[in-house]
N, C-alpha and C positions, 0 to 999 in steps of 0.2 A: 221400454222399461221406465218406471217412473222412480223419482229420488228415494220413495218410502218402500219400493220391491226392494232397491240397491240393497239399502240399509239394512232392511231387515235380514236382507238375504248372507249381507256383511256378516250380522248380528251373530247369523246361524253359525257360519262357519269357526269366529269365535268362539264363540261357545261349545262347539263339537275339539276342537282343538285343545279347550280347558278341561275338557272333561275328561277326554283322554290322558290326559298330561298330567291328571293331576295325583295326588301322592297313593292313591288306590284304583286309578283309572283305570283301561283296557293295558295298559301299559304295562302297567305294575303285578300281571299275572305272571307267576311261575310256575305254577304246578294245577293240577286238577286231581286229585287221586281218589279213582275210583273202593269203595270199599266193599268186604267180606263181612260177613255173616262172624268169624272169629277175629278176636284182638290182635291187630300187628301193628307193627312202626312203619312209621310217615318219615322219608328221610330228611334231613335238616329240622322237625319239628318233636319236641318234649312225647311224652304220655305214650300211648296205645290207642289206637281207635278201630274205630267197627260199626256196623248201623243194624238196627233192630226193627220190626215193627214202624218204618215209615222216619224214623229220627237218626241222627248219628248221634255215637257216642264215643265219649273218648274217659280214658281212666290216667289222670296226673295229680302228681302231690303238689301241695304249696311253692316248693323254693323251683319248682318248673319255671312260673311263671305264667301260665294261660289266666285269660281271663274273659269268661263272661260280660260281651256289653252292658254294662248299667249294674252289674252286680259289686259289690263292694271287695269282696275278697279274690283273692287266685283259686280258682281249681283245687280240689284236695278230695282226690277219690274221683266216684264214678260220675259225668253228667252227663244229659241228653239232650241236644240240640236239634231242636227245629230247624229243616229245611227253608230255603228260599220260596217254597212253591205255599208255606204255610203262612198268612198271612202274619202271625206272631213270630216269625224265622229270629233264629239266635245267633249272634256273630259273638266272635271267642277275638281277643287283641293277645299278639306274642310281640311286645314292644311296640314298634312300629309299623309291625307286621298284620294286617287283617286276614283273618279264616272263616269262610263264609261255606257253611253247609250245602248243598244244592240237592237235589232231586229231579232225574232227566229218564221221562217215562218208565219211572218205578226204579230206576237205579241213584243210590246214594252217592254221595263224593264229597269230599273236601277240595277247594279252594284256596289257594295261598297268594296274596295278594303283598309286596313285598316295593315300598318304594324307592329300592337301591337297586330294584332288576335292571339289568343292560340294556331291556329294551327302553326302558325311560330314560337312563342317562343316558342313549344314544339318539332320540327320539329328535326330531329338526319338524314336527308340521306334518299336516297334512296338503298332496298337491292339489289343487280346482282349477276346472274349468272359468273361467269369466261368466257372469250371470249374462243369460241371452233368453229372452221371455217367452220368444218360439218355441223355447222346451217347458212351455208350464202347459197345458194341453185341456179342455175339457173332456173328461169321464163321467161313463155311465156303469154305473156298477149291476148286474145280473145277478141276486142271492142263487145259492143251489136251492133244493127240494129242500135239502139235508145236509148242513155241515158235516165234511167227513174229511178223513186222514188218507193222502198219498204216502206213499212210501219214497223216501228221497236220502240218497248218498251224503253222509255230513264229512265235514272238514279234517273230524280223525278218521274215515277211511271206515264207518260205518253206517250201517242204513236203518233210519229212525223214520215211524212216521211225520207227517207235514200236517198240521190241522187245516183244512181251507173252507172257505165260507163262500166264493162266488167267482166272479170273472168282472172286470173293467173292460169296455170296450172304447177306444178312443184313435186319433188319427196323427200322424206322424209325418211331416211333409208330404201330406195328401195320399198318404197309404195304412187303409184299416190293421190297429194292431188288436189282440186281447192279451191281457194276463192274468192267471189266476192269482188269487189274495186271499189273506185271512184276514182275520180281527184282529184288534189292538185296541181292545177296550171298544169307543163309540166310533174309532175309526178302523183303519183298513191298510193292510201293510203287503209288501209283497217281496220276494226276492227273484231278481233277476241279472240275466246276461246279456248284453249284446255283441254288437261288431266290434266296440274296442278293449273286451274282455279279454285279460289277460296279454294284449300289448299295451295299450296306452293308459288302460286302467287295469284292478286289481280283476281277479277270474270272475267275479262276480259281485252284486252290490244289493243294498237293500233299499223300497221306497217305502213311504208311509202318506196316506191321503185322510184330507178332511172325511167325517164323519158323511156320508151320503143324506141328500137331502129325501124327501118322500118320492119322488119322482127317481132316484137314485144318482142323482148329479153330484157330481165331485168334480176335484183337479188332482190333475197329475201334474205333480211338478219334478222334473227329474234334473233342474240344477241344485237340490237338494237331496238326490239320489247318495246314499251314504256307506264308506266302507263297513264290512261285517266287522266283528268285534275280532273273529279270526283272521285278519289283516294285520292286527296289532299285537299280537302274541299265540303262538302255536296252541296253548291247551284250553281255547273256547270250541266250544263241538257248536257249529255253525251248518245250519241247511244249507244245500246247492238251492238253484235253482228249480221247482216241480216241471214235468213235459211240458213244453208248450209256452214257457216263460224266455225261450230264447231270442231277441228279438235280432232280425236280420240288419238291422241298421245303427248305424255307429252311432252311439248315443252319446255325441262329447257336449258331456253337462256334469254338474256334480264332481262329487270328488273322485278324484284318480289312485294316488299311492299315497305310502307312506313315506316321507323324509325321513331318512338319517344322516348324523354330522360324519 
């Protein structure tokens, strides 16, 4: 391991721990609520809402209090907010409070982001491994014919497809593994399990690898393997792992759990 791995790798972990932590983090989710086609109430939150046509909407008068990011006034009457998935996506502030529209294969939702939630004020760190450079690995990534969608079990206990794009094939204390992967923009992500899934680490985790070069070379680095976002609050809808991503060996690298005080 050389001074500039350490560091960087220091680097990560800091900054995966700010980011969580911070006043809209993974932390600071409370709710997810799915919506209907007709106007109803959102509990703890002002107006009526509903989603139409690809946007949510919601119906509040002035002294509510919602507001439109970057608009000048509160809410008065009916708006329509762009999803997350829409590159222009529209975020609504209830004080301190963020509400972020989403979009999760055709189904609408609101998001309530809230930086008094218990799990932030309870929140101690995330645990890791010690960086150990055995676990950065070289990868060969295998594209499909045809990017296409598994079907895989998510974290509220429903079955959403999986977009995947290929397989990485790479070696583990001298034993051939694969996993399958998707995109992530120019590189390559994947969710998986191993041997210390669900004892010493959380049931499952996510990686992410450099973009593959022409020959399809990458690294696998899994002391940078990282909890799902549903680790830090129950209402993120988070993949399992797809068939074949389970690996038989204890992967102590990367992060483990979440701290509480």
């Amino acid at each position: 391991m050389t001074d500039t791995a350490a560091e960087e790798w220091k680097h990560w972990t800091e900054r995966r721990t700010a980011s969580v932590g911070a006043p809209h983090g993974a932390l600071s989710l409370t709710g997810t609520h799915w919506l209907e086609p007709e106007p109803a109430e959102i509990p703890g939150l002002p107006g009526r809402w509903w989603a139409a046509d690809g946007v949510v909407l919601v119906r509040a008068a002035a002294a509510d209090g919602l507001r439109v990011k970057g608009a000048e006034n509160a809410v008065d009457g009916t708006v329509e907010l762009r999803p997350d998935t829409d590159p222009a996506a529209d975020l609504l502030t209830l004080g301190d409070i963020l509400l972020v529209p989403i979009e999760r294969e055709g189904e609408p939702a609101l998001r309530v982001f809230d930086p008094a939630s218990a799990g932030r004020a309870a929140f101690a760190g995330i645990s890791v491994y010690p960086y150990a450079p055995e676990w950065a690995v070289p990868a060969v990534f295998t594209p499909f014919e045809d990017d296409h969608d598994v079907v895989v079990p998510n974290a509220d206990g429903r079955e959403r497809p999986l977009a995947v794009t290929g397989r990485i094939a790479f070696h583990l204390a001298g034993e051939p593994h694969t996993l399958t992967v998707s995109r992530a923009g120019d590189r390559l992500s994947g969710v998986i399990a191993d041997g210390s899934s669900g004892r010493e680490t959380y049931r499952f985790r996510f990686v992410t690898l450099p973009a593959p070069d022409a020959e399809g070379r990458t690294v696998l680095d899994l002391n940078r393997a990282y909890l799902p976002p549903c680790a830090f609050a129950d209402h993120f809808v988070c993949p399992f792992p797809p068939p074949g991503n389970r690996l038989s060996v204890a992967v102590e690298a990367g992060e483990k759990q979440v701290l509480t005080k």
